[in-house]
C-alpha positions as CSV (number, residue, x, y, z in Angstrom):
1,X,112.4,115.5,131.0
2,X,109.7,113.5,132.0
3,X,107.6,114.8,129.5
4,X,109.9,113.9,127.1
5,X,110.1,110.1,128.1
6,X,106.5,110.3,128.3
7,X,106.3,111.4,124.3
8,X,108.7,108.6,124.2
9,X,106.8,106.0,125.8
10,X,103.6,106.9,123.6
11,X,105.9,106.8,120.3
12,X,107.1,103.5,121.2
13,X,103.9,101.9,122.0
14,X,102.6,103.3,118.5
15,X,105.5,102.0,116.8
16,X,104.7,98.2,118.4
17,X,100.8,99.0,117.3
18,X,102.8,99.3,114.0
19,X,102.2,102.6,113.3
20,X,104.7,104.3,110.6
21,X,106.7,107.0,111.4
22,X,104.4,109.9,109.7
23,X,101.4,108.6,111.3
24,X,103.5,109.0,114.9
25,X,104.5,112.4,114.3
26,X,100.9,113.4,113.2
27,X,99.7,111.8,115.9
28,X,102.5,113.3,118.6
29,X,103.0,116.4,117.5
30,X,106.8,115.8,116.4
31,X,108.1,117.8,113.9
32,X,111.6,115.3,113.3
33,X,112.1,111.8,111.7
34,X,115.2,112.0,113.3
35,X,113.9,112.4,116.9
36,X,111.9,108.9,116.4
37,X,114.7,107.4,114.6
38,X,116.9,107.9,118.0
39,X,114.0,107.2,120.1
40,X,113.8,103.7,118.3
41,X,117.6,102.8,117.3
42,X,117.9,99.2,119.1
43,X,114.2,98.2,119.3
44,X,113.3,95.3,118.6
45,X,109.8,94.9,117.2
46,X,108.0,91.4,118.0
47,X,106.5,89.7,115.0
48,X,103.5,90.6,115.5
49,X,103.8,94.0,115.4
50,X,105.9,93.9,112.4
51,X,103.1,91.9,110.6
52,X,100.9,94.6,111.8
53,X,102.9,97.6,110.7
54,X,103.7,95.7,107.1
55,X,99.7,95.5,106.8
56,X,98.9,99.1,108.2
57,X,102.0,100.3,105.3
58,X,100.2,98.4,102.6
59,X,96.7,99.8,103.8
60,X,98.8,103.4,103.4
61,X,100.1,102.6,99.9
62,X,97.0,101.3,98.6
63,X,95.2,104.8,100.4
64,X,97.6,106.9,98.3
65,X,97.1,104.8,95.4
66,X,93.3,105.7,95.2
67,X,93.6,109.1,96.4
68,X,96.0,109.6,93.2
69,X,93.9,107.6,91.0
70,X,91.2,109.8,92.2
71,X,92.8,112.8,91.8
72,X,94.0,111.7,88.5
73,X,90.5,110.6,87.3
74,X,89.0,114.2,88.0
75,X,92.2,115.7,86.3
76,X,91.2,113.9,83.4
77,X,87.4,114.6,83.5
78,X,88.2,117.7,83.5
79,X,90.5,117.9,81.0
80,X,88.1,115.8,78.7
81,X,85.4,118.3,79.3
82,X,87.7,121.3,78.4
83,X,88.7,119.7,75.1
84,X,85.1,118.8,74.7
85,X,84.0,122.4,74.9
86,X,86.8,124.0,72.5
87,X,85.7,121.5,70.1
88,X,82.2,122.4,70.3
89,X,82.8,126.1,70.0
90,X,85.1,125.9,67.0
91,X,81.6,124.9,64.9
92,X,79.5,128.4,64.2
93,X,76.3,128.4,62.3
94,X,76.6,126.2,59.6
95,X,76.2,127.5,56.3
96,X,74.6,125.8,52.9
97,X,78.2,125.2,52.0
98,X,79.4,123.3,54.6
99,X,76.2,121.5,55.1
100,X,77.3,120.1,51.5
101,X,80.8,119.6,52.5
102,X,79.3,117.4,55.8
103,X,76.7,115.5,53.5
104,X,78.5,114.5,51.2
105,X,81.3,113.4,53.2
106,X,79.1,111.0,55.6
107,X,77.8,109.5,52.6
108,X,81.5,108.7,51.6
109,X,82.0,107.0,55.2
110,X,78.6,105.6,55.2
111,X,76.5,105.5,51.8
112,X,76.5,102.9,49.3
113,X,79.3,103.9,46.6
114,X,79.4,100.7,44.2
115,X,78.6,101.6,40.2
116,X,77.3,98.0,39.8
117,X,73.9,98.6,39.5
118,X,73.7,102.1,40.9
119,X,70.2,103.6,40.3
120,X,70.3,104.8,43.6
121,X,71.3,106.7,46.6
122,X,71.7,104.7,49.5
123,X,73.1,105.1,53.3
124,X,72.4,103.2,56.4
125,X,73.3,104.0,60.5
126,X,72.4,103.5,63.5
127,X,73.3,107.3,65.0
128,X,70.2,109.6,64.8
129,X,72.3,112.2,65.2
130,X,74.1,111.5,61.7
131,X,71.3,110.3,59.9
132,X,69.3,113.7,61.4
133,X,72.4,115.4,59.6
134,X,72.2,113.3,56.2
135,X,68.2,114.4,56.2
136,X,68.8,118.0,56.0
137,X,72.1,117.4,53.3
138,X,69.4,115.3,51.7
139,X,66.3,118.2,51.4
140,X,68.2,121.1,51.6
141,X,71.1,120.3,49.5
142,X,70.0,117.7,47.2
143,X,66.5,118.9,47.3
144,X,64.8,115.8,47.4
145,X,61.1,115.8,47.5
146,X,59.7,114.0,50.3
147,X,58.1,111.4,48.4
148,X,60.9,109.8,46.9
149,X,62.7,109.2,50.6
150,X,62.3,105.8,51.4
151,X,63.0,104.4,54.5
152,X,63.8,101.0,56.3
153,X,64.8,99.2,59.3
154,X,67.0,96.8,60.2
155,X,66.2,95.1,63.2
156,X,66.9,92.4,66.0
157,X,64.3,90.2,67.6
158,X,64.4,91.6,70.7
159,X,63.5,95.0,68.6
160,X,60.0,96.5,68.8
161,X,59.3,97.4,65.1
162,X,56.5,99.8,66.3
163,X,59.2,101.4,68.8
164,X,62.0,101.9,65.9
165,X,59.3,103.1,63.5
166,X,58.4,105.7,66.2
167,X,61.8,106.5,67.0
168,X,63.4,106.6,63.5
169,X,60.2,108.6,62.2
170,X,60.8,111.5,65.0
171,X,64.4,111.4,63.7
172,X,64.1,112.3,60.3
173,X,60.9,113.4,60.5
174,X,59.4,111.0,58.2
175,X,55.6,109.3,58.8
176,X,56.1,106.3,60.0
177,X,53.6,104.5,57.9
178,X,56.9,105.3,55.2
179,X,59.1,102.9,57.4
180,X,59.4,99.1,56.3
181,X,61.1,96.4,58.4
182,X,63.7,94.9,56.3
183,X,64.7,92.4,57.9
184,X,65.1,90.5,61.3
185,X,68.6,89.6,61.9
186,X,68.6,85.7,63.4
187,X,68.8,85.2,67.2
188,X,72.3,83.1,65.8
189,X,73.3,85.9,64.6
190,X,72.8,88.6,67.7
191,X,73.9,86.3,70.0
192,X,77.5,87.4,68.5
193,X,76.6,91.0,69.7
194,X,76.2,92.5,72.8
195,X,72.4,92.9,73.9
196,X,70.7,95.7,72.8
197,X,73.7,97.3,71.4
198,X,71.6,98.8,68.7
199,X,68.0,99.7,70.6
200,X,66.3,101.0,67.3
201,X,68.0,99.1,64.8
202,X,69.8,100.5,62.2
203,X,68.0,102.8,59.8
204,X,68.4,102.7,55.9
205,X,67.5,106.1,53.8
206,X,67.6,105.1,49.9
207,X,66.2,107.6,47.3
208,X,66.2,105.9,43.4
209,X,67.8,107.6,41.3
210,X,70.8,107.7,39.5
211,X,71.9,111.0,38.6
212,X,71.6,112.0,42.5
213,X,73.7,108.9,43.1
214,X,76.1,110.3,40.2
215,X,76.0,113.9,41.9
216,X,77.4,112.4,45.6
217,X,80.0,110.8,43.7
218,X,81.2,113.9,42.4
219,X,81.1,116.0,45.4
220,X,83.2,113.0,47.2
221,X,85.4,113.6,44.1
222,X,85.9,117.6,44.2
223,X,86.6,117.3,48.1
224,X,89.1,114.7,47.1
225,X,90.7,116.4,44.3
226,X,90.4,120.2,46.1
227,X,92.4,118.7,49.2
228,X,95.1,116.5,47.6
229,X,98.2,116.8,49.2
């Protein structure tokens, strides 16, 4: 009995200390709510140590909102990676055929299409890994002979043109004595961008001539026509 009163006493004095009900049962060893609900039917906490047990409850709920948030964060990671991984496996080897398929659809995202004018074939971005892509669809599909790539850069002021020439030539493994700086957008106009959004600049590959130009058209046409719903 006294060792009962004794458990009593301590749950009590927690309870004043405004400690919830879980936390006195960890704490105690008490396996029922309903023993510390008897225990405490008719107490009456001071203010203080109802302001305290309000404040150690919303210490609790904000706890268990980062522990789920956590929990929920790594769920998601590693749900992202998992997606992330199928996706990557699906591509095999990619054949002549599909690197034709991939080329000439980037251009139709990216390239200039306009007829006005067209004498030639021309598509700017600032992803190497796309343009790295668009330089193989480019030799190995098109065939075009090295000397007819041209290349320029687009750039901020904040841009080293010697850095984006050095980055952009180990890209698309052009020399970079066949880079050009274009242009140099206006501090006006990059103070509407973030800084350093674009580190290299934005990369333009143009080859002149028409017929190639005529030839991407077409592709973008068949994939068009051969997937029509």
């Amino acid at each position: 009995m006294s060792s009962d009163m004794s458990l009593k006493e301590r749950a009590t004095s927690l309870r004043k200390n405004g400690e919830s009900y879980n936390n006195i049962r960890k704490i105690l060893g008490i396996r029922s709510k309903g023993t510390l609900s008897n225990w405490f039917k008719g107490i009456k906490l001071p203010k203080k140590s109802i302001e305290l047990l309000a404040k150690n409850n919303k210490l609790a709920h904000e706890r268990g909102l980062f522990t789920a948030n956590k929990n929920r964060n790594v769920r998601i990671d590693n749900e992202n990676k998992k997606a992330y991984t199928e996706g990557q496996n699906y591509i095999q080897p990619i054949s002549k055929k599909e690197l034709l398929l991939i080329g000439a659809v980037l251009y139709w995202g990216e390239g200039t299409k306009s007829e006005r004018n067209a004498v030639s074939l021309t598509l700017s971005n600032s992803d190497p890994f796309m343009i790295s892509v668009y330089m193989r669809f480019i030799r190995e599909i098109l065939k075009i002979p090295e000397e007819k790539i041209r290349a320029g850069i687009h750039i901020y002021p904040s841009i080293s043109g010697d850095e984006a020439k050095k980055f952009w030539s180990k890209t698309t493994n052009l020399p970079e004595n066949r880079f050009y700086i274009i242009t140099q957008v206006s501090r006006a106009s990059q103070n509407k961008r973030p800084f350093n959004i674009l580190p290299f600049g934005t990369v333009v590959i143009k080859i002149n001539n028409r017929q190639q130009f005529y030839k991407v058209k077409g592709m973008i046409k068949g994939i068009v026509v051969q997937t029509k719903l």
